[in-house]
PLY file of the C-alpha trace (Angstrom):
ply
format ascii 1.0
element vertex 79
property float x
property float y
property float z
element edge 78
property int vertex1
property int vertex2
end_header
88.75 105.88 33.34
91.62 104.81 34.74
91.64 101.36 36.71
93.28 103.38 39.68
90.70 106.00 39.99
87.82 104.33 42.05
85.46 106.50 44.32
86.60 106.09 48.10
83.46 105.27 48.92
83.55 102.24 46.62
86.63 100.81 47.73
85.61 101.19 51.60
82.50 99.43 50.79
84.75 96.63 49.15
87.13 96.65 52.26
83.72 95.71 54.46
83.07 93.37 52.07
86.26 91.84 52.31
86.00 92.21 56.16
82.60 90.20 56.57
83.57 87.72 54.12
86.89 87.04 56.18
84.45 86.95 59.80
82.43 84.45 58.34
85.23 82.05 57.35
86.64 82.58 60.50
86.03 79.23 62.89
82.70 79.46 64.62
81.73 82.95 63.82
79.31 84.73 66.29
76.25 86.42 64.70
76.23 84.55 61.77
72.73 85.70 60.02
73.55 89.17 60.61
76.65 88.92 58.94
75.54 87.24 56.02
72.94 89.94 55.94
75.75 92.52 55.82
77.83 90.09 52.93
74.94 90.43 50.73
74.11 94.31 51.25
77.81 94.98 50.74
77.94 93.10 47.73
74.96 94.99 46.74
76.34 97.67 47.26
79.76 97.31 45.19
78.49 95.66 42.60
75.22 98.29 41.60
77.56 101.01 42.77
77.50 104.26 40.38
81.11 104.21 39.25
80.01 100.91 36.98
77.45 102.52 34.83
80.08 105.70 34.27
83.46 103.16 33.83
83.54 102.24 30.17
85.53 99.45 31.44
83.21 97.55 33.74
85.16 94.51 33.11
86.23 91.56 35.40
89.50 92.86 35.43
88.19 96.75 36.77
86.20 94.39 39.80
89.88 92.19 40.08
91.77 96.07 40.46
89.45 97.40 42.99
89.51 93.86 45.29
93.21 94.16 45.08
93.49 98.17 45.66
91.26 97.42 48.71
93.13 95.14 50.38
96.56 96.97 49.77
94.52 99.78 51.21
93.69 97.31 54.47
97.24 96.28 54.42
98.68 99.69 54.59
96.37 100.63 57.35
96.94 97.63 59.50
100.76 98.44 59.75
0 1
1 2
2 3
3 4
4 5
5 6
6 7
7 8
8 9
9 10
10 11
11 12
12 13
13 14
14 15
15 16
16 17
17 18
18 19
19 20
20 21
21 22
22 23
23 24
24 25
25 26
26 27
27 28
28 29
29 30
30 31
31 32
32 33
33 34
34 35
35 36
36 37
37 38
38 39
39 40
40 41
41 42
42 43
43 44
44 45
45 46
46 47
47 48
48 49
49 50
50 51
51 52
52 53
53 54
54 55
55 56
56 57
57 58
58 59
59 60
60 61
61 62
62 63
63 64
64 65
65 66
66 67
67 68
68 69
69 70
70 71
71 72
72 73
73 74
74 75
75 76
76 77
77 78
């Protein structure tokens, strides 16, 4: 499979993930249990997501490609 082909659904989920994470590190974040809450179900949720067990490449380097597709994805949506 190629390393450009993820699900949409697992790329959103790594764009939330990406979100939270960035809320928490902000200074003083508000609602800071329920975000961790949502850090660890998110992560959950990429990392035991369907594509893996399909992707004969479930490498570090597939994970690295998807992080990076999902934030040109937030990038290109921001502007």
């Amino acid at each position: 499979m190629a390393l450009n082909s993820y699900p949409n659904d697992l790329v959103e989920a790594q764009r939330a993930l990406h979100r939270t994470y960035e809320a928490l590190a902000a200074s003083r974040p508000r609602h800071v249990t329920a975000l961790r809450r949502d850090l660890l179900r998110l992560s959950a949720v990429v990392l035991w997501h369907p594509f893996w067990s399909a992707c004969p490449d479930s490498s570090l380097a597939a994970r690295v490609e998807l992080r990076r597709q999902a934030r040109n994805r937030q990038a290109r949506q921001a502007a």
